[in-house]
MARSERO-827727 format. One line per field, with one value per residue: x negated, y, z of N, C-alpha, C in turn. Coordinates in nm, 4 decimals. Layout:
<atoms>
n_x: c(X, ...)
n_y: c(Y, ...)
n_z: c(Z, ...)
ca_x: c(X, ...)
ca_y: c(Y, ...)
ca_z: c(Z, ...)
c_x: c(X, ...)
c_y: c(Y, ...)
c_z: c(Z, ...)
</atoms>
This chain:
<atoms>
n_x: c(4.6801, 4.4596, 4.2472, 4.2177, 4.1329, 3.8875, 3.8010, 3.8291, 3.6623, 3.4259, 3.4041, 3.3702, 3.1033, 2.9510, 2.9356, 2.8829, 2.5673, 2.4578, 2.5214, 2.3065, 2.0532, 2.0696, 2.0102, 1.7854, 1.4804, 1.2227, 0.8513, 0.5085, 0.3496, 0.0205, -0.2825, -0.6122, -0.9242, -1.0619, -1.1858, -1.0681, -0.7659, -0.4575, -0.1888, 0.1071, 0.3706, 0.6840, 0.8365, 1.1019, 1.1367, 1.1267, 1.4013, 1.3500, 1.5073, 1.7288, 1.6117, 1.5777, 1.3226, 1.2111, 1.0359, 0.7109, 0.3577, 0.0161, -0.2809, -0.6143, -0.8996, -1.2358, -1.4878, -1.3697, -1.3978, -1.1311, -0.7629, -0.4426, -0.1327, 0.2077, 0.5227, 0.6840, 0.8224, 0.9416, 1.0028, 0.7898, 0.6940, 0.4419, 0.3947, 0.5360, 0.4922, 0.5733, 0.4843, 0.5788, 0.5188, 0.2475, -0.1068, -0.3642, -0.6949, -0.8291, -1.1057, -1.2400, -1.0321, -0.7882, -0.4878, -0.1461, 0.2079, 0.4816, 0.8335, 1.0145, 1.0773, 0.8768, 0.6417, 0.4064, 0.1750, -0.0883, -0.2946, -0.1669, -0.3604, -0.5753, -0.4493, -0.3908, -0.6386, -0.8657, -0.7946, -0.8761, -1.1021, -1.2312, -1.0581, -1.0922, -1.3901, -1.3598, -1.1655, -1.3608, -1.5582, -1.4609, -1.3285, -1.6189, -1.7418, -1.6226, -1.6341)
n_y: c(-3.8191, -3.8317, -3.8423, -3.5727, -3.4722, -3.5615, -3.4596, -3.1687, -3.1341, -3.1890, -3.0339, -2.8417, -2.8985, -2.8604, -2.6008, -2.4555, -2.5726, -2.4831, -2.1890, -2.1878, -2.2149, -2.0559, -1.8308, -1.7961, -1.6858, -1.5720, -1.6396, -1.5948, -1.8860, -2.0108, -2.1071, -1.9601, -1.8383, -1.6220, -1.3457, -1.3975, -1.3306, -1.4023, -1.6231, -1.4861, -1.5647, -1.5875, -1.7673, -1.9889, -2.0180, -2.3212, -2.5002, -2.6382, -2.8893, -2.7668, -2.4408, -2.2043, -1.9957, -1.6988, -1.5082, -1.4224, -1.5453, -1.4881, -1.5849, -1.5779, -1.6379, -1.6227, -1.8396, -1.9941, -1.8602, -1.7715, -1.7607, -1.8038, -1.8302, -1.8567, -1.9778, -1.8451, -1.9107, -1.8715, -1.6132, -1.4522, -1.3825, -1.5225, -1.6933, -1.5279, -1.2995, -1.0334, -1.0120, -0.8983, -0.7514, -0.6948, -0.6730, -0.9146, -1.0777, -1.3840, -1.5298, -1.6251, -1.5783, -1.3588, -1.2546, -1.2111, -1.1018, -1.0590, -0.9713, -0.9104, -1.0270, -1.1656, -1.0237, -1.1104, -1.1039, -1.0543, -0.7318, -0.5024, -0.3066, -0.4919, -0.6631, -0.4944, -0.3534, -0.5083, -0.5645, -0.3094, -0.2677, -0.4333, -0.3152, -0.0190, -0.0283, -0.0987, 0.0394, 0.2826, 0.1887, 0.1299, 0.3449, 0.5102, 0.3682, 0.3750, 0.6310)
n_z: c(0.2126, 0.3527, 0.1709, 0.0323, 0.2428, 0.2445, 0.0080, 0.0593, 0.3171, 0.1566, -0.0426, 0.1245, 0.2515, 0.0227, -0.0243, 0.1634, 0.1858, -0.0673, -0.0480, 0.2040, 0.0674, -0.1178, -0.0157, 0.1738, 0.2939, 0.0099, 0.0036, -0.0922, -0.1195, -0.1065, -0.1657, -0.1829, -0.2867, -0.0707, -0.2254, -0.5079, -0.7350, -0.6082, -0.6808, -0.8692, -0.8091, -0.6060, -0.3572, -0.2470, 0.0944, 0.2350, 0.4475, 0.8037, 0.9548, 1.1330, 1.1571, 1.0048, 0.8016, 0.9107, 0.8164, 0.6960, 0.6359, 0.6258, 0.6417, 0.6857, 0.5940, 0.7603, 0.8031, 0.6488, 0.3529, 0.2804, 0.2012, 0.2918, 0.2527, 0.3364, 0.4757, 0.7508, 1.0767, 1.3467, 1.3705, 1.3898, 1.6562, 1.9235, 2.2097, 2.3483, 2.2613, 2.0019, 1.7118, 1.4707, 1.1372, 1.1696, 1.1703, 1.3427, 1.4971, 1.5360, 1.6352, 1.4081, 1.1917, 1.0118, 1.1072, 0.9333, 1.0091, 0.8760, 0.8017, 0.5675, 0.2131, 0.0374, 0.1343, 0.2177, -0.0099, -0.2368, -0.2066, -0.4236, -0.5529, -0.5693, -0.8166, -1.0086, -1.0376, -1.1491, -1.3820, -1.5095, -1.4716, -1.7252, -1.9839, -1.9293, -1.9910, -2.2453, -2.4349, -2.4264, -2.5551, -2.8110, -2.9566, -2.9493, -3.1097, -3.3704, -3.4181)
ca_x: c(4.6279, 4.3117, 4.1765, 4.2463, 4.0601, 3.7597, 3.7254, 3.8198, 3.4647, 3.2774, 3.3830, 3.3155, 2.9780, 2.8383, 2.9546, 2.7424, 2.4280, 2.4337, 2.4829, 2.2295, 1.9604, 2.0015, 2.0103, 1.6520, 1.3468, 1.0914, 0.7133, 0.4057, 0.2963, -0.0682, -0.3650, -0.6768, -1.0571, -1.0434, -1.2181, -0.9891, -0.6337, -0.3689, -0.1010, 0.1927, 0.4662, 0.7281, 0.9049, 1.2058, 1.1032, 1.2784, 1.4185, 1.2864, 1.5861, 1.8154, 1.5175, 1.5318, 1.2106, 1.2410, 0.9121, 0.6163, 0.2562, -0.0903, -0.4122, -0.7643, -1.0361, -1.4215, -1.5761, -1.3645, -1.3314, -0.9951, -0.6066, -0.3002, -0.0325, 0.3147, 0.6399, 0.7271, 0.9948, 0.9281, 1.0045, 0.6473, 0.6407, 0.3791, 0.3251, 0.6019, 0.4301, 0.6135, 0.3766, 0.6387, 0.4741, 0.1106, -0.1927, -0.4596, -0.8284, -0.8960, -1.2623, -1.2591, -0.9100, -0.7014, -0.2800, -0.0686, 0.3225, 0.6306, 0.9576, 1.0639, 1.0645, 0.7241, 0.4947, 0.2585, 0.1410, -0.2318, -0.2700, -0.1794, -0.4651, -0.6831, -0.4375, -0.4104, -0.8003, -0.9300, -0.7862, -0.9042, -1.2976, -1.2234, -0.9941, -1.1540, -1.5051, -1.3226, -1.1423, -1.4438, -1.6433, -1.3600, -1.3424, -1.7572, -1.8032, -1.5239, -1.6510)
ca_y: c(-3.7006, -3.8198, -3.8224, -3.4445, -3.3775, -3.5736, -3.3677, -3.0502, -3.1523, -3.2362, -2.9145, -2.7116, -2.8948, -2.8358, -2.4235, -2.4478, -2.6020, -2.3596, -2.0303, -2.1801, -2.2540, -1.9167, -1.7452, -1.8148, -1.5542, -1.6075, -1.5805, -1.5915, -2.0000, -2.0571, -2.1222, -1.9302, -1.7249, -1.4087, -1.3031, -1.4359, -1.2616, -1.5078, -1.6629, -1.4349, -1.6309, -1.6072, -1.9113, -2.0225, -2.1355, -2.4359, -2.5323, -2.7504, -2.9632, -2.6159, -2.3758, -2.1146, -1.9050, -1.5701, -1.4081, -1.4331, -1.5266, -1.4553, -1.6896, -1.5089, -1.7470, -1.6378, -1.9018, -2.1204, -1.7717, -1.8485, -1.7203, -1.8994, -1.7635, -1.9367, -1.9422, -1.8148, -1.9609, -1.8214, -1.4714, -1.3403, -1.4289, -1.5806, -1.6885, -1.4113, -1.1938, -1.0157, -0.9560, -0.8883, -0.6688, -0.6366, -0.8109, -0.9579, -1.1561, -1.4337, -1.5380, -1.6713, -1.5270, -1.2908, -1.3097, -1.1562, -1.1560, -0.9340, -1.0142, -0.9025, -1.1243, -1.0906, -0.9010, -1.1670, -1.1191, -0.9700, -0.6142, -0.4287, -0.2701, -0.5550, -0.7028, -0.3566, -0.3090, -0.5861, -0.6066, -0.1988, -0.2956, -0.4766, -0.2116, 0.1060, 0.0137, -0.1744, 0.1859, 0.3813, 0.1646, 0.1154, 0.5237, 0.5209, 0.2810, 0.4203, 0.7786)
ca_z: c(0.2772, 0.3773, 0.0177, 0.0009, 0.3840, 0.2666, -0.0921, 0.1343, 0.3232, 0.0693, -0.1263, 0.1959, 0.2702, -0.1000, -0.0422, 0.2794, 0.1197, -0.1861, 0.0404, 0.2948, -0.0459, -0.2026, 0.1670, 0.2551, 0.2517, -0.0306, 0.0296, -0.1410, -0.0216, -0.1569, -0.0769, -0.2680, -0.2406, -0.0820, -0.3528, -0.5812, -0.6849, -0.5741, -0.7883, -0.7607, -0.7954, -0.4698, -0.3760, -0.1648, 0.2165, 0.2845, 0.5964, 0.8708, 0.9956, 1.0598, 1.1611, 0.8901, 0.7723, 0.8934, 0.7623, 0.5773, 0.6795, 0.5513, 0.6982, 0.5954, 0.7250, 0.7644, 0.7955, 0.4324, 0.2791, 0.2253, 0.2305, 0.2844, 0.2409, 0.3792, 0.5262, 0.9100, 1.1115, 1.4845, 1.3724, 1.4216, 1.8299, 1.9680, 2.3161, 2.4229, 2.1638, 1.8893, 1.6054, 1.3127, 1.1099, 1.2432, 1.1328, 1.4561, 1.4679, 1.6387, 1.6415, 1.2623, 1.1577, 1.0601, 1.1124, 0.9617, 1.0077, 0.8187, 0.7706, 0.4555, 0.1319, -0.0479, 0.2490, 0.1880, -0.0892, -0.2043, -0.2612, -0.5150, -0.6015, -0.6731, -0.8874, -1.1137, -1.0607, -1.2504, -1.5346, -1.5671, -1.4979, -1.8513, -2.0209, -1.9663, -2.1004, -2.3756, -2.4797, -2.4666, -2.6932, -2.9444, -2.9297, -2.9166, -3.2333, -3.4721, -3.4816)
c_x: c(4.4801, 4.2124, 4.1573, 4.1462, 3.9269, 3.6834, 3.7441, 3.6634, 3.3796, 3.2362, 3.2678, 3.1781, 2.8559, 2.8129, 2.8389, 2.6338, 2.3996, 2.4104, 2.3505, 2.1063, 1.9602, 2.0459, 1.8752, 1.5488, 1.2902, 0.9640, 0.6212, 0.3499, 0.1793, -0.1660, -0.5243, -0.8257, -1.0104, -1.1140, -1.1582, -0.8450, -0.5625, -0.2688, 0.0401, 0.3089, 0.5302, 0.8177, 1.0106, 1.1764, 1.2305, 1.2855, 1.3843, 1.3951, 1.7186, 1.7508, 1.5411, 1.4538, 1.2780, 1.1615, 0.8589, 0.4493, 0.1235, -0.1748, -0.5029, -0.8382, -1.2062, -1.4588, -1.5438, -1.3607, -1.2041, -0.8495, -0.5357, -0.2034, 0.1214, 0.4272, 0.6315, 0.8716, 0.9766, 0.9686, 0.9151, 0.6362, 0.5547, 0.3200, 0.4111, 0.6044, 0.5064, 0.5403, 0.4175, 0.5453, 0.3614, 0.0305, -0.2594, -0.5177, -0.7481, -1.0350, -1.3008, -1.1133, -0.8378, -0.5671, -0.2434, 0.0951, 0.4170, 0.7014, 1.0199, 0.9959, 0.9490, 0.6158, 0.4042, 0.1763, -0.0126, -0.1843, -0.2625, -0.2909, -0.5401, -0.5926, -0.4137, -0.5647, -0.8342, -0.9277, -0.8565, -1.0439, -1.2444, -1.1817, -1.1136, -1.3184, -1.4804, -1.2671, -1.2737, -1.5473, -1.5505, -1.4007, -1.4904, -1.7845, -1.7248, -1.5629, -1.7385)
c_y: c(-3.7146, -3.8151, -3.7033, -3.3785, -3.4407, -3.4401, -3.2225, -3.0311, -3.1826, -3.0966, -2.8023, -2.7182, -2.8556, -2.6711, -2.3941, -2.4391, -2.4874, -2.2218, -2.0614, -2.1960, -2.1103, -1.7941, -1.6952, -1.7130, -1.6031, -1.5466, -1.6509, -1.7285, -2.0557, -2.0409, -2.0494, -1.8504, -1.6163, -1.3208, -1.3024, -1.3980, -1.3856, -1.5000, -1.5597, -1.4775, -1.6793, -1.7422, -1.9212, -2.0730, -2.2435, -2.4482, -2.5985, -2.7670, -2.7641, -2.5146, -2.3328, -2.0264, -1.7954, -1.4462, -1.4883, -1.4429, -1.5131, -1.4694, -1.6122, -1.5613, -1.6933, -1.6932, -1.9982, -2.0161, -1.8117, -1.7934, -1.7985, -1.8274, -1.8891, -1.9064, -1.9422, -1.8833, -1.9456, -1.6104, -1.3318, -1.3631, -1.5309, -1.5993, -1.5374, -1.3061, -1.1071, -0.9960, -0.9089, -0.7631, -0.6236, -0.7519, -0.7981, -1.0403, -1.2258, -1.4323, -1.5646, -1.6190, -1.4167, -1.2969, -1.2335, -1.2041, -1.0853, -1.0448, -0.9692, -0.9879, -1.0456, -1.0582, -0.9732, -1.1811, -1.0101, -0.8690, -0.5929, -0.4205, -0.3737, -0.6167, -0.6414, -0.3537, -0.3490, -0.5634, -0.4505, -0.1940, -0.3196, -0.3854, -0.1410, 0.0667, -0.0656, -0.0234, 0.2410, 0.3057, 0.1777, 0.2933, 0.5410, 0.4633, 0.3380, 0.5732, 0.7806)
c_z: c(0.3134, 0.2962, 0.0089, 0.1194, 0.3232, 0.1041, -0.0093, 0.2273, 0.2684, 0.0016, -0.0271, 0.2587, 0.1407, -0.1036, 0.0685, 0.2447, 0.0193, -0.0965, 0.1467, 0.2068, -0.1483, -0.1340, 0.2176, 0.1895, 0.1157, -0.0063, -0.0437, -0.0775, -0.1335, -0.1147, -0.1936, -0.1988, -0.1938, -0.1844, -0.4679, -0.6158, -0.6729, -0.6606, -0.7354, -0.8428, -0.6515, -0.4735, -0.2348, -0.0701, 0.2489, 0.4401, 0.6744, 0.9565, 0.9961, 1.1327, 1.0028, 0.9215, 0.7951, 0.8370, 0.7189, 0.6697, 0.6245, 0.6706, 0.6479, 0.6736, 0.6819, 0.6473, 0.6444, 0.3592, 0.1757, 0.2792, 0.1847, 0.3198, 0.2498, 0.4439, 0.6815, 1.0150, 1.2976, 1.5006, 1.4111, 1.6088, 1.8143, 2.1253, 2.3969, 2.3662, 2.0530, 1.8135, 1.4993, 1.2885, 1.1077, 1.1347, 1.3408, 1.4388, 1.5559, 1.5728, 1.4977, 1.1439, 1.1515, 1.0011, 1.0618, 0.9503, 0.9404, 0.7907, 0.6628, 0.3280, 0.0669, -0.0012, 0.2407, 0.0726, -0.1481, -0.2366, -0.4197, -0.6219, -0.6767, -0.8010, -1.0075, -1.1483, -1.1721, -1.3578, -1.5933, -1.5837, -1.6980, -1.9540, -2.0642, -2.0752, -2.2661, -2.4641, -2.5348, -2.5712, -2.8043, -3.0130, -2.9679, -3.0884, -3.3444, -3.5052, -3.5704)
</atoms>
């Protein structure tokens, strides 16, 4: 019998691990120019001992012109604070916090823009030279 209780915990600690490993938020965790579009590839926050990530954060620094983008695990409080959802400065910084998988990630826009600088005047010559 006790052969049977230890594969009964082993089974029911591997079901644990798996549901608690494809449970967890993903967010946008990199580090890049603000000038620069960021890699967008989301990724799985892991856990810190059993602290699970509940949001998503996004660093924008001044003074390194620089975003980091990373995993949350306070649920956007700070200091009593809730912040889910918001951005806020400090003196060289700005925070932001959301809780849904992805919210950190750059806009849109620039990552559509670009590639259309290139595009469009690529069209209109093609169009321009062929007549």
């Amino acid at each position: 019998m006790a052969f049977d209780s230890r594969i009964f915990i082993a089974s029911f600690l591997l079901i644990v691990f798996f549901v608690a490993e494809t449970d967890g938020i993903k967010c946008y965790q990199n580090q890049s120019r603000t000038n620069e579009p960021a890699p967008g590839v989301l990724a799985e926050c892991a856990s810190i001992g059993v602290v699970r990530a509940t949001g998503c954060l996004k660093h924008t620094s001044i003074s390194t012109n620089t975003v980091t983008r990373m995993c949350e695990y306070s649920n956007c409080t700070e200091n009593g604070i809730n912040r889910a959802n918001s951005c806020y400065n400090t003196t060289d910084t700005t925070i932001c916090c959301c809780l849904s998988e992805g919210c950190n990630s750059a806009p849109r826009s620039s990552s559509f823009f670009y590639p259309l600088l290139f595009a469009i005047p690529s069209i209109f010559s093609a169009l321009y030279f062929t007549q």
